[in-house]
C-alpha positions in Angstrom: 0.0 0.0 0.0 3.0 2.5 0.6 4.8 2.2 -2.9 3.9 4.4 -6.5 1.6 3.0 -8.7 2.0 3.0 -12.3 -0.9 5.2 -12.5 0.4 7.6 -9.8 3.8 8.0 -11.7 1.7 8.3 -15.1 0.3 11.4 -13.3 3.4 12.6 -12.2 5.0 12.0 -15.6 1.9 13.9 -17.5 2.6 16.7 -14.8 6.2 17.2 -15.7 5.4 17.8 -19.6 2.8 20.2 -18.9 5.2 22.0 -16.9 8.3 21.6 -18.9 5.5 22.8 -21.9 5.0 25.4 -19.9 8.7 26.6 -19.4 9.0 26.3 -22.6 7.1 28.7 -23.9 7.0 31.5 -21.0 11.0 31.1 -22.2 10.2 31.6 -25.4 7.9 34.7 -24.5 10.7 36.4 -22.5 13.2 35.9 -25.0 11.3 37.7 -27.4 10.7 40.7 -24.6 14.3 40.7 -23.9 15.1 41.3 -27.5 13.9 44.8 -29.0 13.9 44.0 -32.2 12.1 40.8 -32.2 10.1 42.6 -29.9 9.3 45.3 -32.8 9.0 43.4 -35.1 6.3 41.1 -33.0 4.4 44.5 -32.1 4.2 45.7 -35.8 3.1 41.7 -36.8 0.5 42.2 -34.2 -0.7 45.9 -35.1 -1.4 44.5 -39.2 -3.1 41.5 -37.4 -5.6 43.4 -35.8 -6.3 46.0 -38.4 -7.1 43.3 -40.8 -9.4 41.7 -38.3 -10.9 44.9 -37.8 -11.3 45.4 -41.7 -11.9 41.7 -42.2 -15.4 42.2 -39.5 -16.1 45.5 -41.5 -16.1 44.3 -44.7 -18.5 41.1 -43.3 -21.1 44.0 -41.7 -20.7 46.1 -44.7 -21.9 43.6 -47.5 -25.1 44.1 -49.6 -27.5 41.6 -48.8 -28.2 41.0 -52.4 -26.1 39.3 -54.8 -24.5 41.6 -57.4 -26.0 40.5 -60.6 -28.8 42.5 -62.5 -32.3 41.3 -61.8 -33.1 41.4 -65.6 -29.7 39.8 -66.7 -30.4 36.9 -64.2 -34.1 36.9 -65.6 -32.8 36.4 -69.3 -30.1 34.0 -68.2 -33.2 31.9 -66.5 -35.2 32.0 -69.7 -32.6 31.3 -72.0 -31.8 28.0 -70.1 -35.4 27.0 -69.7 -35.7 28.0 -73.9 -32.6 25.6 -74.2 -33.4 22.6 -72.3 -37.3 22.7 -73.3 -35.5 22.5 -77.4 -33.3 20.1 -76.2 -36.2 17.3 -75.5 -37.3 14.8 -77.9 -41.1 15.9 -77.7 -43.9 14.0 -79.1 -46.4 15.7 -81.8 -49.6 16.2 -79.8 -47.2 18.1 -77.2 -45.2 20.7 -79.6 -48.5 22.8 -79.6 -48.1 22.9 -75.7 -44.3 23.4 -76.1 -44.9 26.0 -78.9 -46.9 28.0 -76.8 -44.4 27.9 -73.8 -41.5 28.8 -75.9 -43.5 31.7 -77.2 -44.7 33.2 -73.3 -40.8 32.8 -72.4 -40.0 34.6 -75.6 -42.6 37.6 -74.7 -40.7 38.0 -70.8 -37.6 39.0 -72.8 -36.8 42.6 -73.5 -37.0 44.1 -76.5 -33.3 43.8 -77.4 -33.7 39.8 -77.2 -36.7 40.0 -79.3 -34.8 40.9 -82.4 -31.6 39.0 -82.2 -33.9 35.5 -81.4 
């Protein structure tokens, strides 16, 4: 009952890394205060770091909540894909007057500009 286990010196063991991992970088940490121009040079690393945080979360607040592209140039890409795959289908005859009729709807959503070149 009086001796160390081998989980008691496991313990002790994981204790002595933490420590030593410990050392280790509070050593590191004073070296770098000791020297003034890693300690610059740390301080201006630091200064950019937080400035592009700070421009990073402003640019995140700052955004438009809608995307970018024109309503009417999304509509015509939209129509122009539906037009394509709706050719693209090997219909039967007693549906082209149903597909004719569709085609021709999409066709009058388009401007005026689309009208003529189609």
């Amino acid at each position: 009952m009086g001796g160390i286990t081998t989980k008691m010196k496991r313990i002790i063991d994981i204790d002595k890394l933490q420590e030593a991992q410990h050392r280790q970088k509070s050593n590191y940490w004073q070296r770098i205060k000791n020297d003034p121009v890693k300690l610059g040079q740390y301080k201006e690393w630091r200064k950019q770091y937080v400035n592009k945080k700070k421009e990073k979360e402003a640019r995140a607040l700052s955004r438009p909540p809608i995307a970018a592209v024109p309503f009417e140039k999304a509509r015509e890409n939209i129509i122009s894909q539906i037009t394509d795959l709706m050719c693209i289908v090997d219909w039967q005859d007693h549906e082209l007057r149903n597909v004719w009729t569709a085609l021709e709807n999409l066709r009058s959503l388009l401007p005026a500009a689309w009208k003529g070149a189609a």
